[in-house]
Each structure stands twice: as structure tokens, then as C-alpha cells.
C-alpha positions in Angstrom: -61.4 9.9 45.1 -61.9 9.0 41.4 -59.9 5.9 41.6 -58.1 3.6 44.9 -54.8 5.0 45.5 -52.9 1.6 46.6 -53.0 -0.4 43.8 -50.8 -3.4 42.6 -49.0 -2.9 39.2 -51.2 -4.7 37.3 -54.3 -2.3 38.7 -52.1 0.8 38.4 -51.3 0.5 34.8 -54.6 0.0 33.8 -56.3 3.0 35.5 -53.2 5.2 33.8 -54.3 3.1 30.2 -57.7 4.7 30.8 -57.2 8.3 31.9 -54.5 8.7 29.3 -57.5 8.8 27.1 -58.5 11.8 28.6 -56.0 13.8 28.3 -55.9 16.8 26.3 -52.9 18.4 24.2 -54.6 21.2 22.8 -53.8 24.8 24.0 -57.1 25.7 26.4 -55.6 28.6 28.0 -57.5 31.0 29.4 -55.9 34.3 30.9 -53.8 33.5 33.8 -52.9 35.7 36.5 -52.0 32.8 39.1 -49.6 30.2 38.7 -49.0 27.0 41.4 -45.9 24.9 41.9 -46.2 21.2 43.3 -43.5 19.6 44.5 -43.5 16.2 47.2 -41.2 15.0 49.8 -41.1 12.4 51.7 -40.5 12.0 55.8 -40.1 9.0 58.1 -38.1 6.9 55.4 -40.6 7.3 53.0 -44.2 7.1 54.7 -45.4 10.4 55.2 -45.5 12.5 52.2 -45.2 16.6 52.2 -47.1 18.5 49.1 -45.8 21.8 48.7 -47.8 24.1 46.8 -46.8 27.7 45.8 -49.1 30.2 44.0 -47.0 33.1 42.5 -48.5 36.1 40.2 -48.7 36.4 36.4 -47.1 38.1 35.2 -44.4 39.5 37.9 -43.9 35.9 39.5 -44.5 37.7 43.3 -44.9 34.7 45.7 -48.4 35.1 46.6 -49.7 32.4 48.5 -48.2 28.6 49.8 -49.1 25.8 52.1 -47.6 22.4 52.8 -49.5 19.5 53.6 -48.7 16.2 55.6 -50.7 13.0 54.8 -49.3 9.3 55.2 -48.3 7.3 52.2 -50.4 4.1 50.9 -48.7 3.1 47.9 -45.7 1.4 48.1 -43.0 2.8 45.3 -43.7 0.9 41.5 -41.7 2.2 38.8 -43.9 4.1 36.8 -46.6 4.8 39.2 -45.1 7.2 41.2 -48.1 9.6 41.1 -50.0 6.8 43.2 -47.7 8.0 45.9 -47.8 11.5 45.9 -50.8 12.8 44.2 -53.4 12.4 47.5 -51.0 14.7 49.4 -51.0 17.2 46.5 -54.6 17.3 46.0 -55.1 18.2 49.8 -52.0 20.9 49.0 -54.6 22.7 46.2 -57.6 22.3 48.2 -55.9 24.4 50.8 -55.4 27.7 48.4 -58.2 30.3 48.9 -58.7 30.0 44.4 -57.6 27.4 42.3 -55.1 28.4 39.9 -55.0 29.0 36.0 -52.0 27.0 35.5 -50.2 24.2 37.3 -46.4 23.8 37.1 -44.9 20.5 38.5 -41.8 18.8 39.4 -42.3 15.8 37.0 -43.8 14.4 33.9 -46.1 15.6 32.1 -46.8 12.8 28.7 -43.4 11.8 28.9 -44.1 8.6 31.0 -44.5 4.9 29.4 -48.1 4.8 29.5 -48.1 9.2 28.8 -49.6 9.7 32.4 -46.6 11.3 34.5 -47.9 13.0 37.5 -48.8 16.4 35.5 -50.9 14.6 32.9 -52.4 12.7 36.5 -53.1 15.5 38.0 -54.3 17.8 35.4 -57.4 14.7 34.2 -58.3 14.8 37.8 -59.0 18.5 38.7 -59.4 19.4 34.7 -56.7 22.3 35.5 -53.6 23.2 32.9 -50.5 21.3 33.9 -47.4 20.8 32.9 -44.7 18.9 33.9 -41.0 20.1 33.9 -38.8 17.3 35.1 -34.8 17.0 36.2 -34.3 13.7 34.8 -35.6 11.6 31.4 -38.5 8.6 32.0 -38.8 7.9 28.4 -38.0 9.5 25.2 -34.7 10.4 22.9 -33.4 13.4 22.0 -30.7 15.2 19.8 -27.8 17.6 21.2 -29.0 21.1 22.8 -27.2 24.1 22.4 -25.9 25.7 25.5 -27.3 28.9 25.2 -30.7 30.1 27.8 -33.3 28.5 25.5 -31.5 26.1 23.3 -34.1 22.7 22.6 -34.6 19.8 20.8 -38.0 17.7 20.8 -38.1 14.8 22.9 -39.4 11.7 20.6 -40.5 8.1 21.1 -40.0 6.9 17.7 -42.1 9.7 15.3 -44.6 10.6 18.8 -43.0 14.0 20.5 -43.4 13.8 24.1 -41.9 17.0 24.8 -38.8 19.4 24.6 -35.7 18.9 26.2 -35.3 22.9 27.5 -31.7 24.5 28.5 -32.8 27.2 30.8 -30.1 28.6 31.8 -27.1 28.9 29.9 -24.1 25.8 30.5 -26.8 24.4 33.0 -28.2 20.9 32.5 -31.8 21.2 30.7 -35.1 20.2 31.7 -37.6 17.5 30.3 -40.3 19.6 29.8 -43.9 17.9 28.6 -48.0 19.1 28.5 -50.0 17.3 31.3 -52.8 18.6 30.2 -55.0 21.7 28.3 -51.7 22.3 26.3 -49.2 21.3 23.7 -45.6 20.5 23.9 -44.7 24.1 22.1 -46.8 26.3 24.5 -45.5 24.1 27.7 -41.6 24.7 26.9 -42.5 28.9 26.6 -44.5 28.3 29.5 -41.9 27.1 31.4 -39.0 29.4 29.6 -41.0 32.3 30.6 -40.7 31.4 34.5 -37.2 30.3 34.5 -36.2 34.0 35.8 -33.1 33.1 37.8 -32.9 29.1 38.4 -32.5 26.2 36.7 -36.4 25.1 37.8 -39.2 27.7 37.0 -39.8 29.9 39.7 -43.5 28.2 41.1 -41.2 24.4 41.6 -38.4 26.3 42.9 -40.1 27.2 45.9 -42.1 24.4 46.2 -39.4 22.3 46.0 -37.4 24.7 49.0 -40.6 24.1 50.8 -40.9 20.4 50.5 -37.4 18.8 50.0 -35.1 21.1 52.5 -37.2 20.9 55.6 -39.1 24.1 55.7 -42.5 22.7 55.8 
């Protein structure tokens, strides 16, 4: 592993200081034909983490491939180190897919973290993949109103810095907080993650990893 996983806050900060500097916001696409959802539970009051990953088809969004995997928890929950917890659990999840995919969607933060290193910007640095993250709930960041039509936005700003786009993805349904982990910008995230919002609220790669790891189908 590049880096301990248990860390104390102090430890845990630091390591996100320095692979926040290797991030990368610029759009390194390449073609993508396969794209993976992540998505963590936890079991035994919080000390057994389950990774789902899905793999789904581009275009067409045809499930293709998914795997959970088990592994026991050793960081304890920090605020703003939350990918401490769950990231060796989802690293075991990819390395169980017969090919690594061209783009990873997650259930999370992408730059839109306090020190820009949300799980999606974490685990894009470590496995050099695409990521993005498309989160339920705001970390950090202010916004303006969104419309309520299927892809209304507004960009998500810490003071003049964008961090993201606030995304409606389905029409009268809450938004998402939608920012680059890494290989991409905030614009080519939010149509990244438009594009897969077919029938849900969540795009359709951490809609199904999310059935598989938070409703007990793993």
C-alpha cells in the first residue's frame, strides 16, 4: 500500500496535503467502453466494510460485471478522512474485475473535500484511473439556487475556487454534488454523470453498487 491506512488525524491530513498535489483536473479521457461504480457499507456496527463494485457498458449502461468484497476496518471514523476507512476494501473490489475500467464513478467526493481529496480524488491518485465523485450530501462548498428541471446546475464554489456542480438529475429531485477526482474537470464530470443518470436520482454504475453494498445483497 502506498501509505498506512490507520492514521491519527494529524498523519491523515498530511498524507491528503500531499497527494492533493497529484491530482489532475484536466480532461485525459481516453475512449471508454466500461464504466465501474464504488460504493461501501459497513457490517458488524461498523468493523467490517463491503466494497461493491459494478462495471456497466458504454454506451448502453448493460450491467456487465460486479463483485463485493469483505475486509475488516482499521481506521477508526475522523471527519474528513473517511476514505481511510473504506478505500482498502475498494481497492480489493477493483482488483477483483477481469479489466480495469476507463472510468470510475463513486458515491462521494471527488475535490469537494477540505483538503480537495474526497474518496474519488483518493482513489483516482492511487490507481491513476478517471474518477469522479457524485455525492448525496455537501462537505464543503456554496452554491446558488438550481432550477428544477433534469439538468438544471449551478457551480459549487469555495470563495472564487469551483469544486464542482451542484447537478439536478432528475426533475423536482434533490441534486447531486458532483466533483472531478481525477483525469477530469468539473464540466466534463457533471455530463459524465448527467449522461448516466438514466432512470435514478444516482447514476446507474452507484446505483447498483450502492443496492449491492447498503441493502444486504452482498
Amino acid at each position: 500500500m502506498p501509505h498506512p491506512w490507520r492514521v491519527d488525524a494529524r498523519e491523515g491530513a498530511a498524507i491528503q496535503e500531499a497527494l492533493r498535489r497529484r491530482v489532475r483536473l484536466a480532461d485525459e479521457l481516453g475512449e471508454v467502453r466500461r464504466i465501474a461504480g464504488m460504493d461501501v457499507g459497513f457490517r458488524d456496527g461498523g468493523a467490517t466494510a463491503c466494497a461493491a463494485v459494478t462495471c456497466l457498458s458504454w454506451p448502453g449502461l448493460r450491467l456487465e460485471e460486479s463483485h463485493c468484497v469483505y475486509r475488516g476496518v482499521e481506521m477508526p471514523y475522523i471527519p474528513g478522512l473517511l476514505s481511510f476507512r473504506e478505500l482498502p476494501a475498494v481497492l480489493d473490489a477493483l482488483a477483483a474485475l477481469s479489466a480495469p475500467p476507463e472510468l470510475i464513478l463513486c458515491d462521494g467526493q471527488g475535490i469537494a473535500h477540505p483538503r480537495r481529496l474526497g474518496i474519488a480524488a483518493h482513489l483516482g491518485v492511487l490507481t491513476g484511473l478517471p474518477t469522479i465523485g457524485a455525492a448525496k450530501s455537501r462537505l464543503v462548498g456554496e452554491h446558488g439556487p438550481v432550477g428544477r428541471e433534469r439538468g438544471a446546475r449551478a457551480p459549487l464554489l469555495d470563495g472564487a475556487e469551483r469544486l464542482g456542480t451542484v447537478l439536478r438529475t432528475r426533475t423536482g429531485v434533490r441534486p447531486l454534488y458532483v466533483s472531478p477526482g481525477h483525469r477530469l474537470d468539473c464540466d466534463t464530470a457533471c455530463e459524465w454523470v448527467l449522461a448516466c443518470c438514466t432512470r435514478y436520482r444516482l447514476p446507474e454504475p452507484t446505483h447498483a453498487a450502492d443496492r449491492l453494498a447498503s441493502r444486504g445483497r452482498c
